[in-house]
C-alpha positions, -999 to +999 in steps of 0.1 A: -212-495+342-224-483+374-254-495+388-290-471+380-286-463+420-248-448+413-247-411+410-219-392+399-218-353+410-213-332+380-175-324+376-160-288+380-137-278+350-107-261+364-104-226+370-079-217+342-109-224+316-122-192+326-094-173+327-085-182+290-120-177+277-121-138+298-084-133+283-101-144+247-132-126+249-112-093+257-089-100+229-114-104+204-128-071+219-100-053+216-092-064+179-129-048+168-123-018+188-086-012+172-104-023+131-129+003+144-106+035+151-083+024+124-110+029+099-123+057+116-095+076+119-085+111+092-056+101+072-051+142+065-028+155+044+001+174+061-008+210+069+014+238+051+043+249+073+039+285+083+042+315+059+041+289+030+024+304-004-007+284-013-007+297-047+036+290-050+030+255-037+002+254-064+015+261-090+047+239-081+018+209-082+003+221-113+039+224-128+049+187-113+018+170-132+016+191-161+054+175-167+045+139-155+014+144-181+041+155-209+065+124-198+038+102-204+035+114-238+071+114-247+071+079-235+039+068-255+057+088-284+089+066-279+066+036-277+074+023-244+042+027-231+011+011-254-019+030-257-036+016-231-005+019-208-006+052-210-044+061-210-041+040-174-012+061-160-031+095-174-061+084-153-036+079-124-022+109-125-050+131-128-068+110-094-032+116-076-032+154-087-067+155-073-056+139-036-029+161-039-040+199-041-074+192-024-078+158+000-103+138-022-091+107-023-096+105-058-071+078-066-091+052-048-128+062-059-144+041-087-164+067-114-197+065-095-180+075-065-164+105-083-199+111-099-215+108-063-185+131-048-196+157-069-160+158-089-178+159-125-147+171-141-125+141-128-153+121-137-155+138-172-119+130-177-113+093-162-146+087-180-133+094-213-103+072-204-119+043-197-126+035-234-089+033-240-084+016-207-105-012-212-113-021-244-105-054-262-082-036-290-061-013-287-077+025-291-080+056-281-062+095-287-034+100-267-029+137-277-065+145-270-063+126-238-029+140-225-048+174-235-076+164-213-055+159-179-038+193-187-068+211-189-082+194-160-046+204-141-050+237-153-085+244-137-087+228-110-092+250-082 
């Protein structure tokens, strides 16, 4: 040990330190800014090519769910799909069909946020699913609920 009249100028780190901190700082800046438009940005559906038919390519929609609705039944029928199986992929398709002819991302919303998106009749519909869905035994109507998702199909607008 030195002696108490020993002094010992503080040491300079090397300049490379700083570089790697600036080059870190702006990295971790850059990440946040990239999360930030990521999440920010519209993931919008295609537009319509000109002199499409919105009410052709409509009804072609309507027509595509109201026969993955019916192949669901058939399958449920067959019993290849249990009850619950089915009442899961009936409240899929009818959030899908939703995304589909209007933008609402519907398959990704949780009932209060259909409630709070104003889509009372998906909410009507998933809601009277969810029973089925979720319940400890095996339950529910399939033909009422298959009925359900066409109706919903059918008046959507």
């Amino acid at each position: 040990m030195p002696g108490v009249d020993s002094f010992y100028p503080p040491t300079m780190y090397a300049p490379i330190w700083a570089i790697l901190g600036g080059v870190l700082l702006a990295l971790v800046v850059a990440w946040y800014l990239f999360v930030w438009w990521w999440s920010k940005r519209k993931h919008r559906m295609p537009e319509a090519p000109a002199g499409a038919n919105p009410v052709l390519d409509a009804s072609r929609l309507k027509n595509k769910y109201y026969d993955l609705i019916e192949e669901v039944e058939e399958a449920w029928r067959a019993e290849e799909l249990s009850t619950r199986a089915a009442h899961q992929k009936l409240g899929t398709l009818v959030r899908f069909f939703v995304f589909e002819s209007s933008g609402f991302k519907a398959q990704v919303m949780t009932l209060d946020d259909l409630n709070q998106a104003n889509l009372r009749s998906v909410a009507d519909a998933v809601e009277q699913y969810y029973p089925a869905e979720f319940a400890a035994v095996e339950q529910g109507d399939l033909p009422y609920s298959a009925d359900v998702a066409r109706e919903l199909v059918g008046t959507w607008n």
